[in-house]
N, C-alpha and C positions, 0 to 999 in steps of 0.2 A: 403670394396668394395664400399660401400655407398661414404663413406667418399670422393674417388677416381672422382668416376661417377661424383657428385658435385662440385668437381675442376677441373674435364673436361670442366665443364659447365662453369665455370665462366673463366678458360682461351678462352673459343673457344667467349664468351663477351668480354671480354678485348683484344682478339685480332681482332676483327670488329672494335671494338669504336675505336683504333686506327686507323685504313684507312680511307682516305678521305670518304664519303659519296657520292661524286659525284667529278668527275677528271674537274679542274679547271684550266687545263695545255690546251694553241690551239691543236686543233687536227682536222681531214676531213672534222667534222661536226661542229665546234666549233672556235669563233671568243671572245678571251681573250682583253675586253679592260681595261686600266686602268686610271681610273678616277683621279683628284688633292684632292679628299676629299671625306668622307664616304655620303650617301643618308642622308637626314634630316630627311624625310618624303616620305610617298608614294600616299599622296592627292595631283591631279594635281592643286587644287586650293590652298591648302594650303602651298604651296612651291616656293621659291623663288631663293633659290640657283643654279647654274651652273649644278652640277653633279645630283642633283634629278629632273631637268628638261628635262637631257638628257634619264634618266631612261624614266620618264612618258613619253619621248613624242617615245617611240619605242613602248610605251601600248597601249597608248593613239589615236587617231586620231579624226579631229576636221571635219569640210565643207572644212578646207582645209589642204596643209599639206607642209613642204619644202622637196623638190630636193635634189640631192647630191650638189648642186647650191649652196645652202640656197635661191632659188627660189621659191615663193609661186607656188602651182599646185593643179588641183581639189583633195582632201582629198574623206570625206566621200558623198561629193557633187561632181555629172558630170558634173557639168558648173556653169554659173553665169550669169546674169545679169543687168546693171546696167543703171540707169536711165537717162537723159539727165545733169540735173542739181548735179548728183553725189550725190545724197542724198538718194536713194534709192534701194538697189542690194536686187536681188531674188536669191537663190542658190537651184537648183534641186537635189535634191538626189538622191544617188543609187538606187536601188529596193533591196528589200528582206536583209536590214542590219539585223543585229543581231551579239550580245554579245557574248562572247565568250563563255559564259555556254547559249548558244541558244536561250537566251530570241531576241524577234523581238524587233526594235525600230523604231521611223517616227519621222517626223518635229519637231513634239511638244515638244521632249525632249530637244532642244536648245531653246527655253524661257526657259523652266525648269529652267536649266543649268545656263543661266543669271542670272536669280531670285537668284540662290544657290549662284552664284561669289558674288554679292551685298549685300547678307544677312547679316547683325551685326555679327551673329552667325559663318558666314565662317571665317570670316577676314583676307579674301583674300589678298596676297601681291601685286596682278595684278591689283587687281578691281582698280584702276586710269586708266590703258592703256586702258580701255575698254570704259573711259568717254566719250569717242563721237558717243558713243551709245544711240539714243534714245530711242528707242522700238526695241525688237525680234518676229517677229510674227508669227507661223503656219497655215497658209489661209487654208492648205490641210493636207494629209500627206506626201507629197514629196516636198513641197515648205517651204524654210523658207526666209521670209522677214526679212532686215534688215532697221534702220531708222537713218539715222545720224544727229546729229547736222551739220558738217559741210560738205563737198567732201576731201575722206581720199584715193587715188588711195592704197594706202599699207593699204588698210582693209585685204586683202587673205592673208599678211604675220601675218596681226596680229591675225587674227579668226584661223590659226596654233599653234597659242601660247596652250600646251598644258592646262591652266588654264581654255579655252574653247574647249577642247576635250569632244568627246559622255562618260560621266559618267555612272554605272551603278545605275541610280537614285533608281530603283526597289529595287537593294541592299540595298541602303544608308537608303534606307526609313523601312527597315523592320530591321536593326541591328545599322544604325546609323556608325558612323567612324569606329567601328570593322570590315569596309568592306573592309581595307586596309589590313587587317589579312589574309583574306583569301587565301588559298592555292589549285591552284594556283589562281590571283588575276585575276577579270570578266575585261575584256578586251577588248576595241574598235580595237586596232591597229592591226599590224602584229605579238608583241610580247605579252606571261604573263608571269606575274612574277612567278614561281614556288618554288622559294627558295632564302632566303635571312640569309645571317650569320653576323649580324652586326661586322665591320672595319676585314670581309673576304670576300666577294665576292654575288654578286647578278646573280641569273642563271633566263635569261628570254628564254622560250622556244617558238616554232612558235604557233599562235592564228588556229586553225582549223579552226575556224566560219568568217575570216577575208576575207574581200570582195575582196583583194586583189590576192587570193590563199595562196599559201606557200609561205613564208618567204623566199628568196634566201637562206638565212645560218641559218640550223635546231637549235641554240642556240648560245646566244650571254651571255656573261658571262662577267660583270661589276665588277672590283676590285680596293677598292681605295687604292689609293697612295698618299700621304700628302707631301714624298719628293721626288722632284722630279728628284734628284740622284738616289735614288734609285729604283726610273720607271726606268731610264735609262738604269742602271744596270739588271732589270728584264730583261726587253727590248732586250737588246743585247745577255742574256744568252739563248732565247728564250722563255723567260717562258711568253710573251704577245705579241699581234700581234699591238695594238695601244698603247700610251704612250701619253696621253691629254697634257704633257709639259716633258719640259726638261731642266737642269739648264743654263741660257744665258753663263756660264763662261765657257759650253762647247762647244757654238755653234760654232765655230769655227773650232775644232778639231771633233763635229762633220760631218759638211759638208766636213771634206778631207776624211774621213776616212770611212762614210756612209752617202753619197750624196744623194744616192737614198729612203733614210730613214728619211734623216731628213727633216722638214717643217719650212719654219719661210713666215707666210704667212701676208700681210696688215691685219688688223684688225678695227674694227668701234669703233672705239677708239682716241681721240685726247687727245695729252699731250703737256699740255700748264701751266704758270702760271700766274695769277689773279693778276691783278693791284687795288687796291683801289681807285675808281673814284672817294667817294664821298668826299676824305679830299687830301692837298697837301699833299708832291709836285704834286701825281699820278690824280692832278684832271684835268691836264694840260696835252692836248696830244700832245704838242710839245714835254713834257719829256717823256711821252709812245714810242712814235714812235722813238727818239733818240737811248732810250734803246734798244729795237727792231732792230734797224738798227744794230748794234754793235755787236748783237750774232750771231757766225757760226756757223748754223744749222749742217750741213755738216759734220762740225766736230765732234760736240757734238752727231749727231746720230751711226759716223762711229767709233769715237773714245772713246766715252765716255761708250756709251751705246756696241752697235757692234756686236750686232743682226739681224739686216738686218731693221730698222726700216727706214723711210722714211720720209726725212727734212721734215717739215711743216712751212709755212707762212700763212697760213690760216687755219679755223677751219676745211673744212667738210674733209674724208677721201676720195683717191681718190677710184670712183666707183660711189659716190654720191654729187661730186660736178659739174659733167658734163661735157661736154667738154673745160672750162673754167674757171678754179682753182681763187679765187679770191686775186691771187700772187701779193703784192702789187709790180709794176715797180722799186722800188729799191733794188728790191732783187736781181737783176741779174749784180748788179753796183759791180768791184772791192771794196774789202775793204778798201781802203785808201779815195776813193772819198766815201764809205758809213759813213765813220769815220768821214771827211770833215764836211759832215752834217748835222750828229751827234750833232757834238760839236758848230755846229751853232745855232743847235735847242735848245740844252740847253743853251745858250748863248743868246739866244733870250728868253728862260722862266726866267732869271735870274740867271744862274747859271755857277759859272768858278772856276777858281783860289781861288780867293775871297771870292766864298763862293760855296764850294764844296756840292754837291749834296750826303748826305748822308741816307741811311735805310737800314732794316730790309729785308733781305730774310726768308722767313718762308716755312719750310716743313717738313712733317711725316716722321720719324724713316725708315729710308731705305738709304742703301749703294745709289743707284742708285740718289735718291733725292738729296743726298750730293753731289755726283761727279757733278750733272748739275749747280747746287745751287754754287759750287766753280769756276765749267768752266763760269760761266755768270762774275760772281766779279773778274774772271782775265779778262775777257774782253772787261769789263766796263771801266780797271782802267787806257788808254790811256785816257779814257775822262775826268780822273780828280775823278770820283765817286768812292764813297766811300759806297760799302756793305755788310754789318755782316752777319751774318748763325745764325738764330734761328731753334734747331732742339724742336718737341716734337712728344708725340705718336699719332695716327691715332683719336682717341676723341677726345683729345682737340687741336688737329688742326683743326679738320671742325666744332667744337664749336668755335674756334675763328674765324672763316669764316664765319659762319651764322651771328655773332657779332659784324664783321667787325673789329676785334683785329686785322690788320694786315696792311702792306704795300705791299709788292709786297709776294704773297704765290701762293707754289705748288700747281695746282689741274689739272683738266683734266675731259673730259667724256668720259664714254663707255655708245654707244647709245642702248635703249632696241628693238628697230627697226632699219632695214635700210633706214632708211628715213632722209633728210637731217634736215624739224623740229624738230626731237627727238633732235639735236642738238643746233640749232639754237633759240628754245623755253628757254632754258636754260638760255638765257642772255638778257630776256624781264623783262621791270620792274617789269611786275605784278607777275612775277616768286619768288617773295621775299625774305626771306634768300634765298633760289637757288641760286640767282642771288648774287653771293661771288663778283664781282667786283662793282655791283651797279649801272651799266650801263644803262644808260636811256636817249635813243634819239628815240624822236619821228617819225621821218621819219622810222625807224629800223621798229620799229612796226607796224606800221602802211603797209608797204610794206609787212612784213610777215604776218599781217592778211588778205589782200588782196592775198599773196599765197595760204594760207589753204583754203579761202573761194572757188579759183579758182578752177573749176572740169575738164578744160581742161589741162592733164601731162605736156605739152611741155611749156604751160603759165606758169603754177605752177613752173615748175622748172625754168625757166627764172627770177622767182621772188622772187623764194629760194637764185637763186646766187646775185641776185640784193641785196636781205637785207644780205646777207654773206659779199657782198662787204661793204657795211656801217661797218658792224661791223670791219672789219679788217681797215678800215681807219682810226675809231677811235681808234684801237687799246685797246681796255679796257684788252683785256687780250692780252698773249705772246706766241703764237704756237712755238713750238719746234720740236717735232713729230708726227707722227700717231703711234700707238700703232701695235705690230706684237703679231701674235698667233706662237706657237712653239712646235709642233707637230713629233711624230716618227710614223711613220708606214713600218711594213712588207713586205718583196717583194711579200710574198702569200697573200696578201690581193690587191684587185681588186675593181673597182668602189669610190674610196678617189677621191674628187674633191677639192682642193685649195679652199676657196669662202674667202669676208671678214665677211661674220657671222660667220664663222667658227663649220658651221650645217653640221655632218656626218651622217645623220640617219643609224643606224645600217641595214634597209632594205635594204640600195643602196649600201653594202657590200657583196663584194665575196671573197671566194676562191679560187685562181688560180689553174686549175686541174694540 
């Protein structure tokens, strides 16, 4: 009878440990997304990656916070203020904040919080985005002063980056990094973490103490997905209500089939390849802009690629280059008259028949890199040019880029702001290895540091597109595309905004009743 009792016990055990612990399927209360890759980490400062920033920043909340927009908007601060000369913003705070396990917090906590991103000790992946921060100051308890080096109008988008979100320093200071452990995890934002099953699923529940109130959607439930077939696949069975990607070879078949689901959005992203300026031929922008001339964007975005991506003849994306794209005028010329003078410009750098213009294409291990890298070299080769495909893997191609081992190579950026300098900084001499082409014309620079310095937005930007224009004249690198995000979402889900950040905070998520 004993014996009995006992094996009651351990099946009525074995058959619990078998059931889920907590149902990980959308349901009334419940908003399933799935992520391109598992959490790193759960320190907003010590993380870097895509998918554990989107975690922290539903924890997390800063002085400011992004919109379903990717719009900066007052966060845990009710306004701002900002000085004449753009060096100086005061941000007021809420009244009566407090952590999610009820501890109170005021101003002082953001010096803290500074101090902590800059420490040796953190080794923060952000702390560079934060360098044009002079000083953080608490004059009171509801004021926190800020000190720039320069006038940054995209400080609210960047004081959102959850790397500068309210920490629960209180925590950190009496257990140290084990404060990521905690269950559930002390919390600024609207979510906490309650449960985490590493590469199954991340359950964040609503914050009680969250200045906000309730949380629209009582639990948001994070599950990475690595391929992103088989999001899709989840995706369509109903087993997730978002899908952060989907494979390009079905975007096609997606849009006829589930229009309403799928997303293929601009992205802050420019895909281009890097000319070497400092050695021939490429130190000649007769031969830059010849080559330039020659490639159909058009084609190669519609055909090659065929995502929904968007020609590009200039670097910035549109959204942040203004009303006045810096499209050099011969883009809009027939191909036979761009062809024309093409082969006049190489003709005029010395090159023909006689002596054929030949090099090196180089780029990283990817299907899509080959297809563009072959559509160029077929449509070089009316002019006579002659170029090979060097493929290698992702290191030691942007080791031979730092090293200048290359002639004309793949690269591209994704900017970590919306701002047009996150761009535009990248191709300044003093940018260093960064700077993969090696470009270096003084007026470029010169006008760009005169944008950053400017504090009024309308100048600045006027002087953004001014040094955009130099650079595309000289051509040092070769725009092809902007980059697209590619996105599934649910017909019950409500509040998805299109943006080019491609920021969905889980907050500004609903359930269609």
């Amino acid at each position: 009878m004993r014996n009995l009792a006992l094996l009651s016990i351990i099946l009525m055990l074995l058959s619990c440990a078998s059931e889920p612990a907590i149902d990980t399927v959308p349901g009334p209360t419940q908003i399933v997304r799935l992520s391109d890759s598992e959490i790193k980490g759960l320190d907003p400062q010590k993380i870097s990656d895509l998918s554990s920033l989107r975690v922290a920043a539903d924890q997390f909340e800063g002085l400011t916070r992004l919109d379903a927009k990717g719009n900066a908007e007052p966060g845990l601060a009710s306004k701002w203020q900002i000085s004449h000369d753009g060096l100086t913003w005061t941000f007021a705070l809420r009244r009566n904040l407090r952590f999610s396990d009820g501890t109170n917090f005021d101003a002082s906590l953001f010096p803290a919080l500074l101090q902590r991103l800059r420490a040796p000790d953190t080794a923060a992946a952000a702390k560079a985005l934060f360098g044009n921060i002079m000083a953080m100051a608490a004059p009171d308890t509801n004021r926190v002063v800020v000190t720039l080096a320069s006038p940054d109008p995209s400080l609210p988008a960047l004081l959102a980056h959850p790397a500068m979100a309210a920490l629960p320093l209180h925590r950190i200071r009496d257990i140290g990094d084990k404060w990521t452990s905690d269950r559930p995890m002390i919390a600024s934002g609207p979510y906490r973490l309650t449960e985490w099953k590493l590469n199954d699923h991340a359950r964040l529940e609503r914050n009680p103490a969250w200045h906000g109130g309730g949380a629209p959607t009582a639990t948001i439930i994070w599950k990475p997905m690595d391929d992103s077939l088989s999001a899709m696949r989840l995706f369509l069975s109903g087993g997730a209500d978002i899908a952060a990607d989907y494979p390009a070879s079905r975007h096609q078949w997606l849009k006829e089939k589930h229009p309403t689901a799928a997303h293929s959005v601009p992205y802050l992203g420019s895909y281009y390849f890097a000319f070497n300026t400092r050695a021939p031929p490429f130190d000649d922008r007769r031969v830059r802009t010849a080559l330039s001339m020659a490639v159909e964007r058009e084609w190669i975005a519609d055909k090659v690629i065929g995502i929904g991506n968007i020609p590009a003849w200039e670097l910035l994306p549109p959204g942040l280059a203004g009303e006045k794209p810096a499209k050099p005028a011969w883009a809009d010329w027939p191909r036979e008259k761009r062809l024309q003078e093409a082969s006049a410009l190489l003709d005029a750098a010395g090159f023909g028949p006689d002596n054929p213009l030949r090099f090196e294409i180089r780029f990283n291990s990817s299907a899509e890199h080959r297809r563009v890298s072959v559509a160029m070299a077929a449509m070089w080769k009316p002019l006579g040019v002659e170029a090979s495909l060097f493929n290698s893997e992702a290191a030691l191609h942007f080791a031979a880029l730092r090293q200048h081992d290359f002639a004309l190579s793949r690269s591209g950026w994704i900017a970590d702001l919306p701002t047009p300098e996150n761009f535009l900084l990248v191709h300044q001499q003093a940018n260093g290895g960064g700077n993969y082409s090696g470009y270096d014309n003084p007026d470029y620079d010169r006008i760009l540091a005169q944008a950053i310095a400017e504090p009024d937005p309308r100048q600045r930007q006027k002087l953004m597109r001014d040094a955009e224009a130099i650079l595309i004249a000289d051509m040092p690198i070769l725009p092809l595309y902007f980059y697209v995000t590619r996105s599934l979402v649910a017909p019950r889900i409500a509040g998805w905004e299109d943006n080019i950040s491609n920021v969905h905070p889980s907050r500004t998520l609903l359930i269609r009743p």
